[in-house]
N, C-alpha and C positions, 0 to 999 in steps of 0.2 A: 485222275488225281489220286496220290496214293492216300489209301488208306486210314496211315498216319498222320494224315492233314487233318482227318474228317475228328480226330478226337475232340481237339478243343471246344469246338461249336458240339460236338454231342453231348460232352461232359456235365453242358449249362441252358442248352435250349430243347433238349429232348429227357434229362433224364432228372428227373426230381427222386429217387430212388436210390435206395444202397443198394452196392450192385452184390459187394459180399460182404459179409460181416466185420471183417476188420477194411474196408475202406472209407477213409474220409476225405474229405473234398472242401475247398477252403476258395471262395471265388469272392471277389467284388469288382464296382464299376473305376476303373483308374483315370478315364477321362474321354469327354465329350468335343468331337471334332464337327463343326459346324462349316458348311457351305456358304460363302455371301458372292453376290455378284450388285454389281454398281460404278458410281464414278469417283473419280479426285477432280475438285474443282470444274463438276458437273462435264465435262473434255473428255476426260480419259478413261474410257471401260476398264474395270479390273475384274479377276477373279481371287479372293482370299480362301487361305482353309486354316480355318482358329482352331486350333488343340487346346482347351484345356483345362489341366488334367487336379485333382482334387486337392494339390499343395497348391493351389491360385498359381499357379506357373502356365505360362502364355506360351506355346510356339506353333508354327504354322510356316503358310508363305505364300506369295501373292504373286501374280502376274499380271501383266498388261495385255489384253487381249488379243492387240493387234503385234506384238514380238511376241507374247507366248515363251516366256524366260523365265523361270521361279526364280525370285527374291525371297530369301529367308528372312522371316520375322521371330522377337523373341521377345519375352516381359513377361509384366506380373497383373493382375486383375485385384482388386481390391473394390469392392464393392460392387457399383456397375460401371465402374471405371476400367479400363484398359488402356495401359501404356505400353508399344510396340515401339522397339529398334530394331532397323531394315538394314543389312549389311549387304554389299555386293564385294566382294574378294577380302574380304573379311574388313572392311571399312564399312563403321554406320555410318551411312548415306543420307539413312532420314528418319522419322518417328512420324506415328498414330497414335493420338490422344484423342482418347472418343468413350462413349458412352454405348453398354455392351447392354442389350435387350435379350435377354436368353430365349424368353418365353416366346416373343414373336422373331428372332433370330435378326437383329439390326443394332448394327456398328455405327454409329456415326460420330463424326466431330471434326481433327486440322490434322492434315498431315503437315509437315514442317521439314522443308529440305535444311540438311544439317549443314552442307557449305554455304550455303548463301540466306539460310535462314529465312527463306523464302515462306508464306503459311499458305495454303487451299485448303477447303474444306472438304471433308469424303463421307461417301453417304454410302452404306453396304448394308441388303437385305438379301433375305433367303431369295431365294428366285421358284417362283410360282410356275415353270415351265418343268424344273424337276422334279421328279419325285421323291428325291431322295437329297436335304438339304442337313440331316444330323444323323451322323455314327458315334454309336457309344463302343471304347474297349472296354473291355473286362481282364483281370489277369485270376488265375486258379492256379489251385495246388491240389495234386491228387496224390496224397498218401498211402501206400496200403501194408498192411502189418507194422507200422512206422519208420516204414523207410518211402521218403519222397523220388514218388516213380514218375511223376507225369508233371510239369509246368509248360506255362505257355503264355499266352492272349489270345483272345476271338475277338472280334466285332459286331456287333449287333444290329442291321438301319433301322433307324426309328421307324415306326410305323403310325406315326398318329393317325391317319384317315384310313386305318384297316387296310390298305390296298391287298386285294387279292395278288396282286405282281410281287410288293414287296415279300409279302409272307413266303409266296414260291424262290424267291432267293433265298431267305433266312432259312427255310429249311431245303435250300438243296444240301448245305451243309449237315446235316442229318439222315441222308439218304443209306446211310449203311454204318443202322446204330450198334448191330450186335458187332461191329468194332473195336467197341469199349472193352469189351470181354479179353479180347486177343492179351490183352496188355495185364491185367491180372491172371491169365493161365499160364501163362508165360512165367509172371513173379512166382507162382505157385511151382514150376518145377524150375527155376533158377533158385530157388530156397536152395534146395538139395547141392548148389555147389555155393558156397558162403561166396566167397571172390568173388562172384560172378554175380550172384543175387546185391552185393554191398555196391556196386557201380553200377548197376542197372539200369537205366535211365532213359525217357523221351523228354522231350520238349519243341513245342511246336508256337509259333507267334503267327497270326494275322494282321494282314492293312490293306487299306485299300490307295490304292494311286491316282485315280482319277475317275470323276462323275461328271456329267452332261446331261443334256437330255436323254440319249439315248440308249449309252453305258454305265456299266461302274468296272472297274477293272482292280483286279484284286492280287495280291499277289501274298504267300505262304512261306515259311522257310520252319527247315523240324531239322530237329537232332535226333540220333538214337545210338544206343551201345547199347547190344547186347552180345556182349564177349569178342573177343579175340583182337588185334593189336591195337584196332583203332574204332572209333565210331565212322559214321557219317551220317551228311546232311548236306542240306538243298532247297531252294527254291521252287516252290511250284507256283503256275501263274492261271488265271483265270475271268473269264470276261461276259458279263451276264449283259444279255437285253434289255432294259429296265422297263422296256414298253410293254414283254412279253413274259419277263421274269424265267425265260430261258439262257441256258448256258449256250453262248455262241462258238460256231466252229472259229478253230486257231490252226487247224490243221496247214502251214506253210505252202502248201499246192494252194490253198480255198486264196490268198493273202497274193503270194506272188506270181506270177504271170510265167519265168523261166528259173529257177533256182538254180542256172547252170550258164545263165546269161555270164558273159566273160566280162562285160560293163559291172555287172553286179559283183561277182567273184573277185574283182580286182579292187572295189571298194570295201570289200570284207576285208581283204587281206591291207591294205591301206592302214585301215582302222585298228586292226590289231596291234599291226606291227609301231604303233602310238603308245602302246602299254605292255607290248610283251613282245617276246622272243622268236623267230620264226621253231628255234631247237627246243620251244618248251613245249610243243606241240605233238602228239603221233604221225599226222600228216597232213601237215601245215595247208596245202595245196587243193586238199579234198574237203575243206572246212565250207561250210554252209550255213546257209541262215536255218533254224529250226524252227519248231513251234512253240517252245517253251519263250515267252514274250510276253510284256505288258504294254500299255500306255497308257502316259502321260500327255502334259498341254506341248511338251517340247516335242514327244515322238515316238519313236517305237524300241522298246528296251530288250534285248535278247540274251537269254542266263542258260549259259552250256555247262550241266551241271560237273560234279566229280567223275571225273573218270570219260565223262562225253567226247572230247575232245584233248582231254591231257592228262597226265597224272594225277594222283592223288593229291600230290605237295605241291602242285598247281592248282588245286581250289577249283571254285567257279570261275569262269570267264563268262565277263559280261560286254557288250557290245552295243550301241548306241545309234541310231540315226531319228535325224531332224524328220520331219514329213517332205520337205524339199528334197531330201536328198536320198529318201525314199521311193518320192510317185512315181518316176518313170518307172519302176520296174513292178509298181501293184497292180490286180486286176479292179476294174473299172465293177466286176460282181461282187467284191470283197464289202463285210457286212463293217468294215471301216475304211471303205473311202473317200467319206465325207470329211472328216479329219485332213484329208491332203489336198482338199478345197480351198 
C-alpha cells in the first residue's frame, strides 16, 4: 500500500502531537455507518448499511441475501425515526419507516411497496456473529504555514468490546508513522519555488465495501501534485481477516487458478470491450486480471490504475464480475472462496 494511503489514518489515530510548529490539523466525526442484518415480513433475509452522517441525512443500501444486488436507499432521521426511499433504476420502488436504536444498533418498523402499496413489517439488528457492526468517518484538514496541504477521510471500526483483532486492523493503518513527516519536508523545500509550494497538495479518502464474518474489505483512493504538468491518483484496495485482524494475500496467483486461461482472457476482454475501446488500450490482448480488487455482496471489483493498462487521459479502468461468473476460474485455497458458495 502506498505510503500516501497510510496519512489519513496516521494524521488522527497515532499522532496527538504538533509535528512542526506551524502545522495545524482540523478533523471531526462526519458520519456513522452501521451494519444490520434481519428480515422483511419475517421471509426475506436482508443485509442493510445505514450512513448517517451529522446533517440527519440517511443513505446507505440493502440487499436481499439470496440475489445479493445493492438497492440504494436515501432519507432523513429525525429523532429515532428513519424514513428511507429505495430506488432501483432510478424509480422509488419502496420505503422503510421504522424506528432507529443507535445504541443497541436495531431498525425496525413497514417497508411499503410503492406500486402496489403493499406494507410488511422489517426488523434489522447488528448481527452478533460479526465483529465489526459500526464504522465511524472522520474528514481532516492538514494545514501547514497556512496553506492547505493534506484533506481526506479515514474510517475508524468501533471497538466497543476492546477486541484485540479489531485494534490490529485500526492500527495496521498506522504501521509507518514517520510518514507524516515526508509531506511537511517536502512543503519545507517546495516553499523555495512559490508556484510550486502554492498548488502543492495530497488528498486521500477511505471506505470500506463490504463486512461479514470473516472480512472487511476496504478500499483508498489519494491525489497528489507535487509539480510538473499534472497530478495523479488511484485506488488502492485491501482485505483484512477480521478473525485474525491480519491483512490477507490479494496477490492474483493466491485468487486465480490460470490467469492465462483463454476462457478467462476472453471474458476480460468481453467485459471491457462493454465500456471501452479496444484502441484505448497499450495491449488490449495482454490485459489481465490484477491484484489490485475489492469485494463486495455482488463480487469481485478490479481497478487498473493510471497508466497500468492505458494512458493517462484514460483514467482508471475498472472491471467487474459476479461470483458466478468468477468460480470456475478461482482456487478452491483462495482465503475467498467461500463467497462463490
Amino acid at each position: 500500500m502506498r505510503k500516501i494511503f497510510l496519512i489519513a489514518i496516521i494524521l488522527t489515530l497515532s499522532l496527538q502531537v504538533v509535528l512542526f510548529p506551524k502545522d495545524i490539523k482540523k478533523e471531526g466525526l462526519i458520519a456513522d455507518t452501521f451494519i444490520l442484518t434481519g428480515t422483511i415480513n419475517n421471509e426475506y433475509p436482508i443485509t442493510m448499511y445505514l450512513t448517517i452522517n451529522t446533517n440527519s441525512e440517511v443513505t446507505g443500501k440493502y440487499y436481499y441475501d439470496k440475489v445479493r444486488k445493492y438497492i440504494p436507499i436515501n432519507g432523513k432521521i429525525k429523532g429515532s425515526t428513519i424514513e428511507l426511499e429505495e430506488k432501483i433504476n432510478d424509480n422509488i420502488t419502496g420505503q422503510f419507516l421504522g424506528k432507529f436504536d443507535r445504541k443497541n444498533i436495531k431498525y425496525s418498523g413497514t417497508w411499503i411497496n410503492t406500486g402496489s402499496e403493499k406494507q410488511m413489517s422489517f426488523e434489522l439488528n447488528k448481527n452478533s456473529i460479526y465483529k465489526i457492526n459500526h464504522v465511524q468517518t472522520f474528514a481532516y484538514e492538514y494545514n501547514y504555514d497556512n496553506i492547505l496541504l493534506h484533506e481526506g477521510t479515514y474510517i475508524v471500526l468501533v471497538n466497543n468490546g476492546n477486541s484485540s483483532v479489531i485494534n490490529n486492523i485500526n492500527m495496521e493503518f498506522i504501521a509507518e508513522k514517520n510518514t507524516v513527516y515526508d509531506i511537511a519536508e517536502y512543503a519545507e523545500y517546495a516553499k523555495d519555488t512559490e508556484e510550486l509550494y502554492a498548488s502543492f497538495q495530497f488528498s486521500s479518502n477511505y471506505d470500506f465495501k463490504y463486512i461479514d464474518e470473516n472480512i472487511i474489505s476496504i478500499i483508498s483512493y489519494y491525489w497528489e501534485y507535487m509539480g510538473g504538468a499534472h497530478g495523479n491518483g488511484g485506488n488502492s484496495t485491501s482485505i483484512f481477516n477480521i478473525r485474525t485482524g491480519k491483512l490477507l494475500d490479494k496477490n492474483i496467483d493466491t485468487l486465480i487458478i490460470d490467469n492465462d486461461d483463454p476462457n478467462l482472457v476472453t471474458m476480460i476482454q468481453e467485459k471491457l470491450k462493454e465500456d471501452y475501446h479496444e484502441d484505448e488500450f497499450f495491449n488490449f490482448e495482454q490485459i489481465r486480471l490484477n491484484s489490485n480488487y475489492y469485494v463486495d455482496a455482488e463480487g469481485l471489483h478490479f481497478i487498473y490504475t493510471t497508466y497500468e493498462i492505458a494512458p493517462y487521459a484514460r483514467g482508471q479502468v475498472y472491471l467487474s464480475f459476479s461470483f458466478d461468473e468468477l468460480k470456475p476460474f478461482v482456487k478452491r485455497s483462495s482465503p475467498f472462496y467461500y463467497l462463490f458458495e
